[in-house]
TIZAVO-582582 format. One record per residue: residue number from 1; residue in three letters; chain; x negated, y, z negated of N, C-alpha, C in turn. Coordinates in steps of 0.02 Angstrom, whole numbers. Each point is the difference from the previous one (the first is absolute). Example, Ala and Ser with C-alpha at 12.3 -4.5 7.8 and 13.67 -1.06 7.14 Angstrom:
% TIZAVO-582582
SITE	num	residu	chaine	n.xx	n.yy	n.zz	ca.xx	ca.yy	ca.zz	c.xx	c.yy	c.zz
SITE	1	ALA	A	-660	-284	-390	45	59	0	-45	60	0
SITE	2	SER	A	18	53	36	-42	59	-3	39	55	-37
//
This chain:
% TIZAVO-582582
SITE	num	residu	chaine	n.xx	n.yy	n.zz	ca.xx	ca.yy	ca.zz	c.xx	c.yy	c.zz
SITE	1	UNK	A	-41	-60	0	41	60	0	-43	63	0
SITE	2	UNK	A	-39	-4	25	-78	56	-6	26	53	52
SITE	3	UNK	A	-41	53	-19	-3	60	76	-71	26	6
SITE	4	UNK	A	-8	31	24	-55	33	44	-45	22	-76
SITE	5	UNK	A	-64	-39	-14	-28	12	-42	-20	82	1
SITE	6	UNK	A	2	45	18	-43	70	12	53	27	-12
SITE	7	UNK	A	57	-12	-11	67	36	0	22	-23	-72
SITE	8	UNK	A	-16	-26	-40	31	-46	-51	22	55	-45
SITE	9	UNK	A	-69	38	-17	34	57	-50	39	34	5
SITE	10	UNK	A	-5	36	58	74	38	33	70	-18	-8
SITE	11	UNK	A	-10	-80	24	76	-36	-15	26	-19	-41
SITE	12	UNK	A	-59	-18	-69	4	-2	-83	63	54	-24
SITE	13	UNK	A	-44	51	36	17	82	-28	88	-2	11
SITE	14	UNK	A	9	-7	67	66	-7	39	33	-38	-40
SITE	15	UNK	A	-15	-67	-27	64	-43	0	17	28	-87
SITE	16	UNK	A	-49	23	-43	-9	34	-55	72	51	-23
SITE	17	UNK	A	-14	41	85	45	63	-18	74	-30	21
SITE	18	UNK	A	-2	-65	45	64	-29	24	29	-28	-59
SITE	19	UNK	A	-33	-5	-39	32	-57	-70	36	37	-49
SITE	20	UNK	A	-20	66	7	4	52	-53	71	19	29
SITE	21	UNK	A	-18	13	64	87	37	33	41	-48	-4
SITE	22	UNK	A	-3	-77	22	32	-38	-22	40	-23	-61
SITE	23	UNK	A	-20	25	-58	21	-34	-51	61	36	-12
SITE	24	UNK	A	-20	87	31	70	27	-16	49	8	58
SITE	25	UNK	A	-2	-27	37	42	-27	43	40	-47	-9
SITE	26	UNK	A	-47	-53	-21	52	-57	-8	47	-3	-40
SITE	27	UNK	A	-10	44	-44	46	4	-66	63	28	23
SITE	28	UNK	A	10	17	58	74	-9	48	36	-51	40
SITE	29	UNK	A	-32	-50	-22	18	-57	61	26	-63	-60
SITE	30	UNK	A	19	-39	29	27	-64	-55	-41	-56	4
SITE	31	UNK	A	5	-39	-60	-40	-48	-11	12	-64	24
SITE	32	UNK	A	-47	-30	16	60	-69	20	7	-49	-70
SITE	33	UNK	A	65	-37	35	28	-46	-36	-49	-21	-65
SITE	34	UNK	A	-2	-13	-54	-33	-25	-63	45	-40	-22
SITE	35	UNK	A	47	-38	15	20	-64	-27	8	-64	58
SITE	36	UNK	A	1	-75	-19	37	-39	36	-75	-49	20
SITE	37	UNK	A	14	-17	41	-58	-41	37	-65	31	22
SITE	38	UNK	A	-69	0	-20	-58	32	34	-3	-36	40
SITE	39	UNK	A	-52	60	47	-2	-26	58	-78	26	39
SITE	40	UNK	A	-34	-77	2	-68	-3	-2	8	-23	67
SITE	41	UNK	A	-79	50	37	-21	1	79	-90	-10	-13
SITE	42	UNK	A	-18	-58	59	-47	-3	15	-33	48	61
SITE	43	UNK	A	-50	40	-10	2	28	51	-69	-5	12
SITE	44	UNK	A	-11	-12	82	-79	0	23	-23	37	39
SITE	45	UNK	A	-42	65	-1	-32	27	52	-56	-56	54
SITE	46	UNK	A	22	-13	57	-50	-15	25	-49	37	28
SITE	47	UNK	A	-77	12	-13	-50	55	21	-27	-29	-34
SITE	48	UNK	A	-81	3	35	-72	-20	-18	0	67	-54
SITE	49	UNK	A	-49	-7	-73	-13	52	-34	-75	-3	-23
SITE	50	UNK	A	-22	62	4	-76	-8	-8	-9	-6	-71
SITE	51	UNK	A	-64	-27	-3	5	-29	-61	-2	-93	-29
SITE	52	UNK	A	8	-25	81	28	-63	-27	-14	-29	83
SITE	53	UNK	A	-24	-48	0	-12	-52	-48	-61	-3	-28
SITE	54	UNK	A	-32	56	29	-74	4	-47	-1	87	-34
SITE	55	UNK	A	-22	-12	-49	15	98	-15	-49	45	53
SITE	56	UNK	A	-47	-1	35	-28	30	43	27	8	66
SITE	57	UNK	A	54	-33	17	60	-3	75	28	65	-4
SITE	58	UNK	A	-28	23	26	55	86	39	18	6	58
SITE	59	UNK	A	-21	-44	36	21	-11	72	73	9	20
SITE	60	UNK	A	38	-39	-57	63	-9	13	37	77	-3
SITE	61	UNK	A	-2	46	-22	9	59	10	6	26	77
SITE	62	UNK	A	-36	-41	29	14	28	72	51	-37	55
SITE	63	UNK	A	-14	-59	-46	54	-51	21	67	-49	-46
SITE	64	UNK	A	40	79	-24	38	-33	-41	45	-79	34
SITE	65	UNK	A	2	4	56	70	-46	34	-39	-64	18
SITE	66	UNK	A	-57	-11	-13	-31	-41	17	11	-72	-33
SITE	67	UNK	A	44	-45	-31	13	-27	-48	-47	-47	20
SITE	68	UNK	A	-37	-42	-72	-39	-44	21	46	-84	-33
SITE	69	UNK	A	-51	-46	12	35	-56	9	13	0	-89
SITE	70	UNK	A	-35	9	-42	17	-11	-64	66	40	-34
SITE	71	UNK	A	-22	68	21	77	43	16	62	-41	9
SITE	72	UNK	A	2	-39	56	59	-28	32	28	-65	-39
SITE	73	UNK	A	-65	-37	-24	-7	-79	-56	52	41	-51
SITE	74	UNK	A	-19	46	-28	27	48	-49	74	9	-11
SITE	75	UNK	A	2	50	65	93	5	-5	37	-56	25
SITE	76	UNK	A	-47	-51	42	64	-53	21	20	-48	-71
SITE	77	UNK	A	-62	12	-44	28	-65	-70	24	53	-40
SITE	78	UNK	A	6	53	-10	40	34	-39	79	-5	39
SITE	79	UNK	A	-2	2	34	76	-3	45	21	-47	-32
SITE	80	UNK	A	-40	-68	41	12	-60	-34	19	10	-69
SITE	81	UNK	A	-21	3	-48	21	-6	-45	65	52	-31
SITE	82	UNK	A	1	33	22	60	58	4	48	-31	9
SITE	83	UNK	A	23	-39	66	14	-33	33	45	-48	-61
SITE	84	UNK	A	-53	-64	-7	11	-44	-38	63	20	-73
SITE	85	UNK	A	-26	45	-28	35	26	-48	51	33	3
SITE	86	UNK	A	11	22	85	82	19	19	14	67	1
SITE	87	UNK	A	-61	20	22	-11	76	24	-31	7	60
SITE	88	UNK	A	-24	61	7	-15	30	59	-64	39	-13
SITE	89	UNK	A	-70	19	31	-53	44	-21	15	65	74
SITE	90	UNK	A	3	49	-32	5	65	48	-68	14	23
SITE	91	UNK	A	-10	9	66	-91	2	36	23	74	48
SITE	92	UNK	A	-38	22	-25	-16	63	61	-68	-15	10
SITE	93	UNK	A	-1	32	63	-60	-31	48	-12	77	41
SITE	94	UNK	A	-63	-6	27	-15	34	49	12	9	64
SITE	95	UNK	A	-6	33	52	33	-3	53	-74	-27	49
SITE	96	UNK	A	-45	37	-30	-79	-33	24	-13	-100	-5
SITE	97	UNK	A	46	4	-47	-11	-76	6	27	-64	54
SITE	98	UNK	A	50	39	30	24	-41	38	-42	11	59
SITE	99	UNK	A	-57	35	22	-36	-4	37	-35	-83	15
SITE	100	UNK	A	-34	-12	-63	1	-89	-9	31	-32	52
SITE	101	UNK	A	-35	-90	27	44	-6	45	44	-59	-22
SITE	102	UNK	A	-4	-16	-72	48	-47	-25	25	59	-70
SITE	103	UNK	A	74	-26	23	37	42	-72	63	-47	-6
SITE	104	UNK	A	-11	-68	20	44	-51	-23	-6	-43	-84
SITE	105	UNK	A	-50	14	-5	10	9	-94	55	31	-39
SITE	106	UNK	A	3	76	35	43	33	-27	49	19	36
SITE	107	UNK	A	20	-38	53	62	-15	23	62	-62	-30
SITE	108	UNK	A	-52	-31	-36	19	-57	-18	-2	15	-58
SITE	109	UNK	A	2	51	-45	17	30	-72	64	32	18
SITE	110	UNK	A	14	56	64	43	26	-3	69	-53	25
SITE	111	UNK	A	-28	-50	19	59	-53	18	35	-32	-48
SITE	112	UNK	A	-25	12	-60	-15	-17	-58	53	40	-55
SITE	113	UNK	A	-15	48	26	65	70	-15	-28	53	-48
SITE	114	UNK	A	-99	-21	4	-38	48	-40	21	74	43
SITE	115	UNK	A	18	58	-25	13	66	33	-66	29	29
SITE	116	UNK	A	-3	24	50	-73	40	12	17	87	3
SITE	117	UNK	A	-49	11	-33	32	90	19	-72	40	33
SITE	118	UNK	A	11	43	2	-43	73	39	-71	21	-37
SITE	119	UNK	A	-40	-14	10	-65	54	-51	-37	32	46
SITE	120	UNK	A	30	14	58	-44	39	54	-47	-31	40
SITE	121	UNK	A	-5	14	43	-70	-34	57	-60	-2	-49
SITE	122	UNK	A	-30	62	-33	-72	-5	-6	8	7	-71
SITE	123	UNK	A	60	-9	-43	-45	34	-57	-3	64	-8
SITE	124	UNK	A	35	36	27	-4	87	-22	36	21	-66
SITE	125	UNK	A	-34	66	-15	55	25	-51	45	58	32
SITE	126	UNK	A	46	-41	2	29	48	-4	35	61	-3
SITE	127	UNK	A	-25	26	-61	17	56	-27	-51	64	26
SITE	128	UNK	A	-57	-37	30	-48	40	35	31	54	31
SITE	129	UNK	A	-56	70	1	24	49	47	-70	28	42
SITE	130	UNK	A	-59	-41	0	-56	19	43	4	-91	26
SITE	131	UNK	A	-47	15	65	-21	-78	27	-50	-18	-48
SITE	132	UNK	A	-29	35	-34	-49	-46	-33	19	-27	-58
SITE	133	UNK	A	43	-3	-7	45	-13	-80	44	-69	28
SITE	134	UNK	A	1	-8	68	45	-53	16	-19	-80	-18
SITE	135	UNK	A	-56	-13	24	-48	-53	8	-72	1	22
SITE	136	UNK	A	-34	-59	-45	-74	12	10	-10	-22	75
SITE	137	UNK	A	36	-47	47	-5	-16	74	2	64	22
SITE	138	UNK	A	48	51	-1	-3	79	37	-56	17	-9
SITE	139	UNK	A	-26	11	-66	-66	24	-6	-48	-15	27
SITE	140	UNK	A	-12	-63	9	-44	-42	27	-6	1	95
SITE	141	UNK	A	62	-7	18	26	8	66	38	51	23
SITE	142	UNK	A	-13	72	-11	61	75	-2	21	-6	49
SITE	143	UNK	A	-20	-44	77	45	27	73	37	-52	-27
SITE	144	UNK	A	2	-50	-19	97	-42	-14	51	46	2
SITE	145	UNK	A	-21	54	-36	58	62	-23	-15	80	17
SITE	146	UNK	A	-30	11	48	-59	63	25	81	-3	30
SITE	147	UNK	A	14	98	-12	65	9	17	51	8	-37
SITE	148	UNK	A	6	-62	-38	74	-7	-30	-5	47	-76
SITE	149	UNK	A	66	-16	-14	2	47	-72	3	-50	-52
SITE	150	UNK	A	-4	15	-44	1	-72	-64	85	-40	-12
SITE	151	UNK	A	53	51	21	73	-23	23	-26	-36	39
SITE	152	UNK	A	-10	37	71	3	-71	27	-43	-74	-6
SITE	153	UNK	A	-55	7	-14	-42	-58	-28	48	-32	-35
SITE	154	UNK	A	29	29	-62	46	-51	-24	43	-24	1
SITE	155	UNK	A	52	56	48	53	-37	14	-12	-66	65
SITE	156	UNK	A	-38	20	38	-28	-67	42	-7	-60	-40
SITE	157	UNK	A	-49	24	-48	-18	-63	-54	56	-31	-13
SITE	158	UNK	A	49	19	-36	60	-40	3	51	-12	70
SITE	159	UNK	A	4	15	28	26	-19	70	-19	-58	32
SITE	160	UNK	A	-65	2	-8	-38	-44	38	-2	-72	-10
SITE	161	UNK	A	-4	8	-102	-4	-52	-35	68	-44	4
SITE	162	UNK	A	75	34	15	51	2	-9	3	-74	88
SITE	163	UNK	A	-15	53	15	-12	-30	91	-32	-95	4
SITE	164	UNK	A	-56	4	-65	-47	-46	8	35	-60	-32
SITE	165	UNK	A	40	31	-33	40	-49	-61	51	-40	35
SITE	166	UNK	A	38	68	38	52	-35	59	-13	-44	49
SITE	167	UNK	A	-54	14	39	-26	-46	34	-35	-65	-6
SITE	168	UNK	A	-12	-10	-49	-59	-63	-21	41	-22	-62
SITE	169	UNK	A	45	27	-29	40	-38	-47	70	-16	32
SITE	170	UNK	A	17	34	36	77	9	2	45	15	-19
SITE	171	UNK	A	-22	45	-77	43	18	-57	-25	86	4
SITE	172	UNK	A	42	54	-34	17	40	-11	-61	11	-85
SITE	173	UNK	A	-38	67	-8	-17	1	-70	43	-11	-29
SITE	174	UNK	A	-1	-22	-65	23	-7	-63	-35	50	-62
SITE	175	UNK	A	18	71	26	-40	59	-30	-54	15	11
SITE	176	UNK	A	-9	40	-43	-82	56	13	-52	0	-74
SITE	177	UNK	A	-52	-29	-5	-40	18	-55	-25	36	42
SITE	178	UNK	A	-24	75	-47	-86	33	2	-43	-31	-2
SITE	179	UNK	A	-57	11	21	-63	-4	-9	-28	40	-28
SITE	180	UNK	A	-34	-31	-82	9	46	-57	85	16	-28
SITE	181	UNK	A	2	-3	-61	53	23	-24	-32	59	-70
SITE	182	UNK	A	62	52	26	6	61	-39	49	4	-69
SITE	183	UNK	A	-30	35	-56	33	-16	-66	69	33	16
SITE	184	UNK	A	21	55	53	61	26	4	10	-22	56
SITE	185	UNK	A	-22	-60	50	37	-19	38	3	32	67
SITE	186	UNK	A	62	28	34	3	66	39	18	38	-25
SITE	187	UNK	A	24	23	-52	32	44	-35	-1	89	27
SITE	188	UNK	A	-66	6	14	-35	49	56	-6	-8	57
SITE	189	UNK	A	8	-46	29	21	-4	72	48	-11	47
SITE	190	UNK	A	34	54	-6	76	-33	34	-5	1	57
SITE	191	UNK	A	-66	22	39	-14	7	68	-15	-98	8
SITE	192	UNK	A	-44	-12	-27	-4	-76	7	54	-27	-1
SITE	193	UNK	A	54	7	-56	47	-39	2	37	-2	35
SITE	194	UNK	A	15	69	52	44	12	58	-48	-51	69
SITE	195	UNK	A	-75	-6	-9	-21	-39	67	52	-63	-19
SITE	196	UNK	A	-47	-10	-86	39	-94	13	76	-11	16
SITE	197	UNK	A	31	46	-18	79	-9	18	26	-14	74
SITE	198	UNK	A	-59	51	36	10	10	46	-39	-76	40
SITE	199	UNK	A	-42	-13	-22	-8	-53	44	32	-92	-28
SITE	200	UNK	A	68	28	-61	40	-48	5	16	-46	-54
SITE	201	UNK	A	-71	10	-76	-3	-19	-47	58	55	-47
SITE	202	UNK	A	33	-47	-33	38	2	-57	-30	20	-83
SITE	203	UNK	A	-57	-40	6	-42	14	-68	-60	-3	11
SITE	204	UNK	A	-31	20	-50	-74	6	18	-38	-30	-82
SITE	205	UNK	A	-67	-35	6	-26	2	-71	-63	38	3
SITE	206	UNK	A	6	33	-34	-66	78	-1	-23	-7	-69
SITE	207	UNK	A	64	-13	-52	-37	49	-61	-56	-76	-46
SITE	208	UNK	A	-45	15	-13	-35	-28	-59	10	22	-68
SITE	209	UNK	A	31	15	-37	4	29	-78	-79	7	-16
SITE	210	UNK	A	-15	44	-42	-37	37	-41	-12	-59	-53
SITE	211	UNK	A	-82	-26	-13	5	-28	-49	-78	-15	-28
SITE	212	UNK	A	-2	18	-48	-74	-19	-21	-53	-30	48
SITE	213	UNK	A	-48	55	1	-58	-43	49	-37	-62	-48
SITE	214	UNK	A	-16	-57	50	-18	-40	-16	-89	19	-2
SITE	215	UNK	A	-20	4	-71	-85	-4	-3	-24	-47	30
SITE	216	UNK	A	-71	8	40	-4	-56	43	-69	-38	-66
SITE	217	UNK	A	28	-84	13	-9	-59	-39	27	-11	-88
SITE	218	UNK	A	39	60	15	23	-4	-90	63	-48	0
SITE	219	UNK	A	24	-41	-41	36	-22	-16	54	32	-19
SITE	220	UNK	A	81	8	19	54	45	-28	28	-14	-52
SITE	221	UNK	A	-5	29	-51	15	-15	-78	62	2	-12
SITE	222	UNK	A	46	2	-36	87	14	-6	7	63	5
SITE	223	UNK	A	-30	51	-13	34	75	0	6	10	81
SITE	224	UNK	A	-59	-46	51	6	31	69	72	-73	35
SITE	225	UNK	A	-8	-23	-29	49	-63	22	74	67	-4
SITE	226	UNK	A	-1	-7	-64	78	37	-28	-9	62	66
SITE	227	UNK	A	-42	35	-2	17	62	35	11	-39	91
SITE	228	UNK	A	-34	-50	16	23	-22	64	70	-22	17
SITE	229	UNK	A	14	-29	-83	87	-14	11	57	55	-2
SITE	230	UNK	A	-37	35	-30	40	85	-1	-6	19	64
SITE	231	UNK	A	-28	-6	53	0	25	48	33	-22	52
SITE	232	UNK	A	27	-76	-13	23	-34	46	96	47	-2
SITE	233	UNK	A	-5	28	-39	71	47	4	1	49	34
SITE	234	UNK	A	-68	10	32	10	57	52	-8	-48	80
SITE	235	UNK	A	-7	-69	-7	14	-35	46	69	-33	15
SITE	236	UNK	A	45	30	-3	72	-18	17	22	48	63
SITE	237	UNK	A	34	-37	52	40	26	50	15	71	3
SITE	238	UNK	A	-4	18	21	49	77	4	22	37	75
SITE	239	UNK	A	35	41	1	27	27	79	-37	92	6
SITE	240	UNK	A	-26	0	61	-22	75	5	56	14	9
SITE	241	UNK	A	-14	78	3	85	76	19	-17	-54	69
SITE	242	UNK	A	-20	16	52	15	-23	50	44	-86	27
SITE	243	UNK	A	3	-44	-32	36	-67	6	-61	-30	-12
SITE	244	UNK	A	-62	5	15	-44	-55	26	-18	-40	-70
SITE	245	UNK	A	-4	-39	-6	-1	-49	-88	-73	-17	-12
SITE	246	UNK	A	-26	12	-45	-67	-9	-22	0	-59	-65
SITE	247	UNK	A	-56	-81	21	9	-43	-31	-86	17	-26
SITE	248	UNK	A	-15	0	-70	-72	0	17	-26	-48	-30
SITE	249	UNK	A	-66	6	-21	-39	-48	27	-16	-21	-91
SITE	250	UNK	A	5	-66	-39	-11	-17	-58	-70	36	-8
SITE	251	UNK	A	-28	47	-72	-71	-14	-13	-9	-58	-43
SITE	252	UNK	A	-62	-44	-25	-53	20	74	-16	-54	41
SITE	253	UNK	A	-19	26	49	-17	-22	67	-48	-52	9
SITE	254	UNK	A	-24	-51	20	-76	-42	13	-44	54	9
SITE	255	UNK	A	5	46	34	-66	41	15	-21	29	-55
SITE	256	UNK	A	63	57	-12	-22	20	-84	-28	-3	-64
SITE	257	UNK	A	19	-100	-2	-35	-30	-42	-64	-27	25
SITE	258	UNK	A	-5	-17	58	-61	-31	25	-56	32	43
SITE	259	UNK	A	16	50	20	-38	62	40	-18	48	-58
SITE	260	UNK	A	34	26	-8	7	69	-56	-28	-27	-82
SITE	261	UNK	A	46	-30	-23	10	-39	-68	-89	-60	-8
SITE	262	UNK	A	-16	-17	68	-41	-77	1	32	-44	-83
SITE	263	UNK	A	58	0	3	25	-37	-49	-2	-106	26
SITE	264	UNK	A	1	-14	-47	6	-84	0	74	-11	19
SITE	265	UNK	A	-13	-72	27	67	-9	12	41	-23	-65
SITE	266	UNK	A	-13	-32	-40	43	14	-72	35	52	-21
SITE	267	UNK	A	-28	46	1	-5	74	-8	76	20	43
SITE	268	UNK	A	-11	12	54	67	10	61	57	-62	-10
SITE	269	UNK	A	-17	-38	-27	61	-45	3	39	12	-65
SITE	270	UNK	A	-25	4	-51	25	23	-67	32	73	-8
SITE	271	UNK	A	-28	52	56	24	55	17	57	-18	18
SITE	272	UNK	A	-16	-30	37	71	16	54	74	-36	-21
SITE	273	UNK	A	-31	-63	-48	58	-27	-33	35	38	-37
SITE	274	UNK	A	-33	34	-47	17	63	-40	48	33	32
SITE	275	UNK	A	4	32	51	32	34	76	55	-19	2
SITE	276	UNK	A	-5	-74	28	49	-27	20	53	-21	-62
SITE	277	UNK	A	-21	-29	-42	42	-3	-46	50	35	-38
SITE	278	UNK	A	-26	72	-8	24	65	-38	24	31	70
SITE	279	UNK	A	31	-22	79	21	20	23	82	-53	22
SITE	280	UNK	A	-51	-69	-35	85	-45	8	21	-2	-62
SITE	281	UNK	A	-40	53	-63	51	-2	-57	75	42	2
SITE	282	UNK	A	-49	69	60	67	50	14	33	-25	60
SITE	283	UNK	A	-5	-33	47	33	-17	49	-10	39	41
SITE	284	UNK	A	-63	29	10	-21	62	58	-31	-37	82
SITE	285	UNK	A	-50	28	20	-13	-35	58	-101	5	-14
SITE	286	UNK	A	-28	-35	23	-45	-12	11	-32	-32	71
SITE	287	UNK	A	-45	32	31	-35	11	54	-73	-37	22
SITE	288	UNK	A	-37	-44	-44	-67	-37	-9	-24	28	83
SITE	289	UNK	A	-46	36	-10	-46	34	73	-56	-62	-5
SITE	290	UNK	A	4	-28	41	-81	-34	-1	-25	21	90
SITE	291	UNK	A	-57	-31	1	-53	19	81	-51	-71	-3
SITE	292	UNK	A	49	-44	59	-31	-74	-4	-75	15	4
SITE	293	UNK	A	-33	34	38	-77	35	0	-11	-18	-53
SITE	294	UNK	A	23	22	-36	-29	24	-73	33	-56	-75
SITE	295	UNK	A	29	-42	35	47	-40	-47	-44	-75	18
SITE	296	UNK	A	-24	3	60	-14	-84	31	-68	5	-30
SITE	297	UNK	A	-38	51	-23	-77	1	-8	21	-5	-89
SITE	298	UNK	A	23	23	-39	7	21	-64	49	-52	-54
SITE	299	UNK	A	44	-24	35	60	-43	-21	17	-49	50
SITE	300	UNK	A	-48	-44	38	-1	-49	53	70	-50	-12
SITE	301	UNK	A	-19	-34	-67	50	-30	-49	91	38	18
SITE	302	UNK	A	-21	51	8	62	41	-13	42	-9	-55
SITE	303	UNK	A	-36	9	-60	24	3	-66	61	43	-15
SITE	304	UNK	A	-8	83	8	35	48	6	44	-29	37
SITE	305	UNK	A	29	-6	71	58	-45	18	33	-48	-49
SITE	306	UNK	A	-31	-49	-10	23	-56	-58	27	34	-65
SITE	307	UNK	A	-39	31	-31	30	33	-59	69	30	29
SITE	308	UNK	A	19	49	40	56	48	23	67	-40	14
SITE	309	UNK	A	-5	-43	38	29	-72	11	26	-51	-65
SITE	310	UNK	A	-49	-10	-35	25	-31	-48	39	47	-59
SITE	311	UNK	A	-22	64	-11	41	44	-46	68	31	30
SITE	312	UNK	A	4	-24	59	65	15	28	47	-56	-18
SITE	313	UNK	A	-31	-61	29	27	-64	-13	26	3	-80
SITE	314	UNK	A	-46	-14	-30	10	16	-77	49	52	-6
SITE	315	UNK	A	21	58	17	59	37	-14	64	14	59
SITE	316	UNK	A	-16	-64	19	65	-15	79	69	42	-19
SITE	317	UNK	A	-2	-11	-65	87	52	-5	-10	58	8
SITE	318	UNK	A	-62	40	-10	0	76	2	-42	8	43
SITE	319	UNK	A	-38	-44	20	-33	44	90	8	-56	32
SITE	320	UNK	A	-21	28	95	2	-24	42	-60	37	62
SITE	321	UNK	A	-15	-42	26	-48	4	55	36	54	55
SITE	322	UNK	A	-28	39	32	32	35	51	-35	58	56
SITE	323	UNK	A	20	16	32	-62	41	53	24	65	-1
SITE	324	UNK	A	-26	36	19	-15	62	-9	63	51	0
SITE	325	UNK	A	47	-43	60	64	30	9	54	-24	-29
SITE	326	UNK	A	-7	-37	-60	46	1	-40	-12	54	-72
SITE	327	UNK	A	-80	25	1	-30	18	-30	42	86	17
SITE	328	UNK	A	-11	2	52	31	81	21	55	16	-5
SITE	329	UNK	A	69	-64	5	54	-2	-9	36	25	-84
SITE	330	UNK	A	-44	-13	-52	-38	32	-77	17	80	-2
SITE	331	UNK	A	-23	20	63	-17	78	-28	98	32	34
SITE	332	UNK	A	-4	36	-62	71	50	-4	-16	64	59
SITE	333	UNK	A	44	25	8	11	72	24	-26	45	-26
SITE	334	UNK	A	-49	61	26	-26	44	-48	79	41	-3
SITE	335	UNK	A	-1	40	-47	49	51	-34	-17	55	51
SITE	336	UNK	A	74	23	17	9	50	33	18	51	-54
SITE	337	UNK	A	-40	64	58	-15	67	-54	-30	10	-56
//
């Protein structure tokens, strides 16, 4: 979920002041549902992430869509096992990836009735307003985009990806993650949210909640556990003024803990149970972000899967497995006026 290392502070700064305007915003909009059945989503970015599988790999930065074969080992046994237990795992993918000349792996997930959604051709952010803020490939290669404006770079980016999905899957996205997610989401961008509308998405998942940085190799003690579960309340459904529905994204993330955090895998699994649990005590929704990249090198086993699975199982009367768009179906109407 990275951006343009030379830009990082800048966008620190940005998503900083977005969180701030956010908070009093939202305090106009409604909450979703807090009683009845939770409702737990597997969700997988597919993208190479630097960092992994050796910590000296930066390459992949230039080639987010590039999925490699361990990548693919990755999300097809997480499916599988999704699967097995009578769910579904939500995959957004790149639009670069279907370049590849086999994508019957993951044709044969979506046959499956795993959802695929939108994360753009390359990996851009988004929210960018110079080309160099888009992607480290622009940087690297500026005539790709010599000309265009950063709209259009991105709205292509999703068009394109949209195009790649249709053609080589046969299916329609099943939504829009960012690349990178913001603690307010779009909340400040209603210009973005008018592209995605416009090119046909219903909801979008942008926001990451605000939550204790993970020290990198420290172990998270209960005061940072508790404050990660406190945060999972700013991870519930909600609707912008505009219609478009924002599902976001559980903290924390594989990367967070394993990029950022260099936490153990003990460590992230005990997190996240924490998470999950104190989110099927209220009957809210929960989002598990993982990045097979980064999940097939760190949790091969796929422990984290197994645990999520079985604590669902274990509370079958109050949650259930589900994809993203039952996840969006959650969020209420913001309040008019």
């Amino acid at each position: 979920m990275s951006h343009p290392q030379p830009h990082r502070r800048a966008l620190l700064a940005t998503l900083a002041a977005g969180a701030s305007g956010f908070a009093a915003w939202q305090s106009g909009l409604e909450s979703p549902a807090k009683s009845g059945m939770a409702r737990i989503a597997i969700s997988l970015d597919l993208e190479m992430s630097r960092n992994f599988p050796r910590w000296e790999d930066t390459h992949w930065d230039y080639e987010k869509g590039n999925l490699d074969e361990t990548s693919k080992r990755c999300t097809t046994a997480v499916c599988d096992m999704v699967r097995s237990a009578g769910g579904v795992a939500h995959l957004f993918v790149l639009g670069r990836m279907f370049e590849q000349a086999d994508v019957d792996w993951l044709l044969r997930l979506v046959r499956q009735g795993h959802p695929v959604g939108n994360h753009t051709y390359d990996h851009v952010n988004i929210t960018g307003r110079r080309l160099e803020e888009l992607q480290y490939r622009f940087n690297r290669a500026p005539w790709l985009v010599e000309g265009k404006t950063p709209e259009q770079v991105i709205r292509d980016n999703i068009r394109l990806t949209t195009a790649a999905i249709e053609t080589r899957l046969g299916v329609k996205p099943a939504g829009f993650r960012t690349p990178g997610g913001f603690p307010g989401g779009l909340a400040d961008r209603p210009d973005v949210r008018g592209w995605l509308k416009e090119a046909g998405f219903t909801w979008v998942s942008a926001r990451y909640p605000t939550h204790p940085a993970a020290a990198a190799g420290i172990e998270p003690d209960a005061r940072f556990i508790a404050a990660l579960v406190a945060a999972q309340e700013q991870a519930q459904p909600f609707t912008y003024p505009d219609g478009l529905v924002e599902v976001p994204m559980s903290p924390i993330s594989d990367i967070g803990a394993f990029r950022t955090g260099r936490w153990k895998l003990p460590w992230f699994i005990r997190a996240t149970r924490a998470c999950l649990e104190a989110v099927i005590d209220k009957g809210q929704c929960f989002d598990f972000l993982g990045h097979p990249s980064c999940l097939g090198v760190i949790d091969p086993g796929l422990e984290t899967i197994r645990m999520i699975l079985e604590v669902v199982e274990k509370n079958r009367h109050r949650a259930t497995l589900v994809g993203l768009d039952a996840l969006a179906g959650q969020a209420k109407p913001a309040r008019k006026g």
